[in-house]
C-alpha positions in Angstrom: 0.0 0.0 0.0 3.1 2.2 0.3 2.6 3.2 -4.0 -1.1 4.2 -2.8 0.0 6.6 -0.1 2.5 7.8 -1.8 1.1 8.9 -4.6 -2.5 9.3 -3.4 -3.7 12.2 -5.1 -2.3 11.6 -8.5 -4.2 8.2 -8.4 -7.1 10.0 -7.7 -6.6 12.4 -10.7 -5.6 10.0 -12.9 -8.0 7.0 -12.2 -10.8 8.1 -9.9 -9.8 5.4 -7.4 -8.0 5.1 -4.6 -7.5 1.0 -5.3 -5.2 1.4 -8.7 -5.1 -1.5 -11.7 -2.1 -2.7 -12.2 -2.0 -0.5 -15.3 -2.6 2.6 -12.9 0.5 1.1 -10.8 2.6 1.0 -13.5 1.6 4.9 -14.4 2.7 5.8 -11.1 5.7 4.3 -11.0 6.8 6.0 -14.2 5.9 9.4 -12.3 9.2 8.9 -10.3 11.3 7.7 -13.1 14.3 10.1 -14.7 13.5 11.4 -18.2 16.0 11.2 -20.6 16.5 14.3 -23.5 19.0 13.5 -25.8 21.2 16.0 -28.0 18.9 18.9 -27.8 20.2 22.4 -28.4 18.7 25.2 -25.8 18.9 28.7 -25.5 16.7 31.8 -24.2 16.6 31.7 -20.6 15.8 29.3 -18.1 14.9 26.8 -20.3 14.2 23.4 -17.7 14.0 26.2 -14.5 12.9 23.9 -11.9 12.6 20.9 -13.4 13.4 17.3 -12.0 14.5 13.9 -12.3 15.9 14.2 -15.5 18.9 12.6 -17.3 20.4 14.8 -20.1 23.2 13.7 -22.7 25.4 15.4 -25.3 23.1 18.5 -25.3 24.2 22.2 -25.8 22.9 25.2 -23.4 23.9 27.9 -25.7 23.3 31.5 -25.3 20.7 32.5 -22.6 21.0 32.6 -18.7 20.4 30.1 -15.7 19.2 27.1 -17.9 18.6 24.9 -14.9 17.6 26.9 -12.4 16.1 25.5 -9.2 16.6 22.1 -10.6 16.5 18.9 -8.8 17.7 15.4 -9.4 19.6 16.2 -12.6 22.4 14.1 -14.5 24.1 15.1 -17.1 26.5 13.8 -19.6 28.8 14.9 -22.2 27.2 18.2 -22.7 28.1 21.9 -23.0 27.4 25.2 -20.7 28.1 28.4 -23.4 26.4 30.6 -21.2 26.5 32.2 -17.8 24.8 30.6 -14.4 23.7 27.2 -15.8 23.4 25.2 -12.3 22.2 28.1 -9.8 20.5 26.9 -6.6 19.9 23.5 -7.6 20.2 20.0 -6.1 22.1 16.5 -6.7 23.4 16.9 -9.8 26.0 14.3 -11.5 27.4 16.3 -14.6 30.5 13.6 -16.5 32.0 14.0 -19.7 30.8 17.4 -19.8 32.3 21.3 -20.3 31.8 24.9 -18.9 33.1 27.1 -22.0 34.4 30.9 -20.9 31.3 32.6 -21.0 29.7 30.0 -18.8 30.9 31.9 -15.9 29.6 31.8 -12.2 28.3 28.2 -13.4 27.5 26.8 -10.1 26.5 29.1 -7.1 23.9 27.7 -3.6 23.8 24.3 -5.2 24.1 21.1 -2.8 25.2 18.1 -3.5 26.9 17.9 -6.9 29.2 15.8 -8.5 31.8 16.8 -11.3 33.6 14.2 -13.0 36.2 14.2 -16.6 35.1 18.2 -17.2 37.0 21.0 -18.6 35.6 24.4 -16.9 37.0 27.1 -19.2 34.7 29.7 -17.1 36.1 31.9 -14.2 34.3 32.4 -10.6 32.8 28.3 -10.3 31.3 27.0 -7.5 30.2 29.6 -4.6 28.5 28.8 -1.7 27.9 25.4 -2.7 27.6 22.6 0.0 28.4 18.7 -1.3 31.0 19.5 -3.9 32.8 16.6 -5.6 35.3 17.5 -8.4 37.2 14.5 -10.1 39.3 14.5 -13.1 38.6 18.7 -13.6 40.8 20.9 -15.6 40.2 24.5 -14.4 42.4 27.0 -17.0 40.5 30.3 -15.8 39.7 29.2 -12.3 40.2 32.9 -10.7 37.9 33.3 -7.5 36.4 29.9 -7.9 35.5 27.6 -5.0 34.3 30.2 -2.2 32.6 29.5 1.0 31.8 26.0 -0.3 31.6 23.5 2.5 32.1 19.2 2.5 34.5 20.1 -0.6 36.1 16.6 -2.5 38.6 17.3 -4.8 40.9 14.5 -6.7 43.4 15.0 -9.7 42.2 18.3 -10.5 44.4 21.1 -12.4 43.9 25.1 -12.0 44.7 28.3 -12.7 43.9 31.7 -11.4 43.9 33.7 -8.0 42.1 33.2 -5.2 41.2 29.8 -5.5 39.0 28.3 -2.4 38.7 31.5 -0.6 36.3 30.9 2.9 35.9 27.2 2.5 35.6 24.8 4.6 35.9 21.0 5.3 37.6 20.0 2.3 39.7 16.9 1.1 42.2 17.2 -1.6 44.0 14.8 -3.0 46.1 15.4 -6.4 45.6 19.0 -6.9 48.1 21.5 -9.4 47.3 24.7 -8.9 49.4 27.6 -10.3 47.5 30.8 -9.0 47.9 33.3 -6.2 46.6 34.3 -3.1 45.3 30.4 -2.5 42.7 29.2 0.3 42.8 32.5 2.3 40.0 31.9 5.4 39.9 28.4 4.4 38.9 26.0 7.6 39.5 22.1 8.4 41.1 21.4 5.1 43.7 18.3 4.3 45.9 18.6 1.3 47.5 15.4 0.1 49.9 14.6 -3.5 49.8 18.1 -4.2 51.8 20.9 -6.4 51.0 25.0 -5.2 52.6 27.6 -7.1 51.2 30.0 -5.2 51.9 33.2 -3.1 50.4 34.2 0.0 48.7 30.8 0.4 46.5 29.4 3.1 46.8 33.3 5.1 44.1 33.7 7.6 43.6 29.7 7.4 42.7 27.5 10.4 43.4 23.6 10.7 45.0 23.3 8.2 46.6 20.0 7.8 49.4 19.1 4.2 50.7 15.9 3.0 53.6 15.1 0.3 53.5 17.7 -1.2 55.1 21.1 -3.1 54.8 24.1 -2.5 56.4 27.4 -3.9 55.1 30.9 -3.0 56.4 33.9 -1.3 55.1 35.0 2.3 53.4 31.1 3.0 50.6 30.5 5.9 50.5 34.4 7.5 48.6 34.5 9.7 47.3 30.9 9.5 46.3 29.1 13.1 47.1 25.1 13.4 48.8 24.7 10.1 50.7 21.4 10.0 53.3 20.5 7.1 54.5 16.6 6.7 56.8 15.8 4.5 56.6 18.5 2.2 59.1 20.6 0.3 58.7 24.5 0.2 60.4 27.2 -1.4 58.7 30.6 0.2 60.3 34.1 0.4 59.2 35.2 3.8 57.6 32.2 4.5 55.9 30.6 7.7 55.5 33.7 9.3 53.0 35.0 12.0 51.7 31.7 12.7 50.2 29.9 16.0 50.6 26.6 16.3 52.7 25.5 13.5 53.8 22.0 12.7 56.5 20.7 10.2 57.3 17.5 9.9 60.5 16.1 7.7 59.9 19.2 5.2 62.6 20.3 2.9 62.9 24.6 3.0 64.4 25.5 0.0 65.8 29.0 -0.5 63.6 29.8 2.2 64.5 33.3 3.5 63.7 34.8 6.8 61.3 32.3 8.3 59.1 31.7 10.9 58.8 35.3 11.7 56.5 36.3 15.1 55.5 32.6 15.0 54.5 30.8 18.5 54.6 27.5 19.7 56.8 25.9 16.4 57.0 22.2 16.0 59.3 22.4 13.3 61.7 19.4 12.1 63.6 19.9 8.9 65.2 18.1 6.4 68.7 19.6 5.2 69.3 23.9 5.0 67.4 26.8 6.4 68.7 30.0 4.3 67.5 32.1 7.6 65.4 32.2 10.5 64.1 35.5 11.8 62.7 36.6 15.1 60.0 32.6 16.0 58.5 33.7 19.0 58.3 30.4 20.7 58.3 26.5 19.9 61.4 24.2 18.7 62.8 24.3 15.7 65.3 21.7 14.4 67.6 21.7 11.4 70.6 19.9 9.7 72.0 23.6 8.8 70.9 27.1 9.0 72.7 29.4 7.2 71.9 32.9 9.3 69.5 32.8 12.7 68.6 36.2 12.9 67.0 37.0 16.6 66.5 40.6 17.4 66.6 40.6 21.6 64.6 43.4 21.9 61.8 42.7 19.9 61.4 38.9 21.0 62.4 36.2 23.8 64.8 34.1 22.4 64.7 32.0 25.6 60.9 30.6 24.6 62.4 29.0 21.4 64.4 26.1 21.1 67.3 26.1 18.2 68.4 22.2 17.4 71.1 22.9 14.7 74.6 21.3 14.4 75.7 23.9 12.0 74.7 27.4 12.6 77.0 29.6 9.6 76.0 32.9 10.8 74.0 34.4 14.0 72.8 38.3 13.6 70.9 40.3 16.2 69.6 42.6 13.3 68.2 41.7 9.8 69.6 43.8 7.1 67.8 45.9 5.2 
């Protein structure tokens, strides 16, 4: 009886009674079935606003805004976005095989719960305030300011490039992500970054549990500000780096041609693999090195009895950074 209650009313409609044929059963079972459209061509806007349970393949949205607006339940396969704000405030959507061309900009904004497999998004300023975001196999060539204040973010093998990518987000876990772009997850929260390559200045500033695996990273002026940030095993190459940080962790990391670090940083955990070019005023933690070429600690403007130095081979002490 579950079919009956269920669909009640529409039996009612349909068959004026409320003990269906089997023929009336099998209408009502269709009701909750996807429907498939196949290579169509849209434009004009808002096409399929608000529609459901649908399956779409190798079809074109071409010029005309928000073609599935408010929709629900969608999947869609090798098809094309030409135009701007295809998937706004929608819900579990599955899109494979598919692309975003440039002028299908702010393409995914309040949607929940959607997957993004094998897609090339050509179009700047994706995914915003989206919650459920799964991104596998994604080339991103413009991704300038995409992926903000997105929450329960999955991304594997993905490739970007732009500035301020994943600005506010939170909860995210990254696995296999190049990203050549500036200015990288500012105010991001709870993220783990694992098998990754950042080119990338001024990343993760203002960031907060922050946790990074095996990976590269090269980018002046690294984690400012950041709270919680833990490096393992990771090599880094960062002008100013690792500065005004609390709580900062480093485990068997390579620093390479990394100059005046861990600047006003407190409670450093810091183990390193091989040379330090110079380290510059840590406020308080251990740090531990094979070789440090200058250790630069200005008495009056910090306590250099709160940090620890573990070095065998100190080339040069100062008690004033040149200018």
């Amino acid at each position: 009886m579950y079919l009956l209650f269920n669909n009640f009313y529409a039996i009612i409609n349909l068959y004026g009674n409320v003990f269906p044929t089997s023929e009336a059963r099998d209408e009502v079972k269709n009701m909750s079935e996807k429907r498939e459209i196949v290579a169509a061509v849209y434009s004009g806007e808002r096409p399929l606003f608000g529609e459901h349970d649908l399956i779409i393949k190798d079809t074109i949205f071409d010029v005309g805004e928000s073609p599935l607006k408010e929709s629900k339940n969608i999947e869609l396969y090798g098809s094309m976005f030409k135009w701007k704000y295809p998937l706004w405030y929608a819900e579990n959507v599955t899109v494979e095989d598919s692309t975003w061309f440039e002028m299908g900009r702010a393409g995914v904004w309040y949607t929940n719960n959607i997957s993004v497999k094998n897609c090339a998004i050509e179009a700047p300023k994706n995914f915003r305030r989206c919650n459920g975001v799964t991104l596998e196999n994604v080339s991103f060539p413009n991704a300038a300011e995409t992926l903000w204040n997105c929450d329960n973010v999955a991304v594997a093998n993905v490739s970007a490039k732009g500035d301020y990518f994943a600005m506010n987000s939170k909860n995210m876990l990254i696995d296999g992500l190049t990203l050549y772009g500036n200015y990288s997850f500012d105010g991001v929260e709870n993220v783990v970054v694992k098998n990754s390559k950042l080119l990338s200045k001024d990343a993760f500033w203002n960031s907060k549990n922050v946790t990074v695996y095996d990976s590269f990273i090269s980018g002046e002026y690294l984690g400012w500000n950041a709270e919680n940030l833990t490096l393992v095993n990771c090599t880094i190459e960062s002008l100013q780096g690792l500065c005004y940080i609390d709580k900062l962790v480093m485990k068997d990391c390579k620093l390479l041609n990394t100059t005046l670090a861990f600047e006003y940083s407190t409670d450093i955990n810091a183990t390193v693999k091989g040379d330090i070019t110079s380290v510059f005023n840590p406020l308080s933690g251990r740090i531990v090195a094979d070789r440090i070429e200058e250790l630069i600690i200005e008495k009056d403007r910090v306590d250099p009895t709160k940090t620890t130095i573990v070095c065998s081979d100190i080339v040069k002490t100062s008690d004033k950074a040149e200018n």
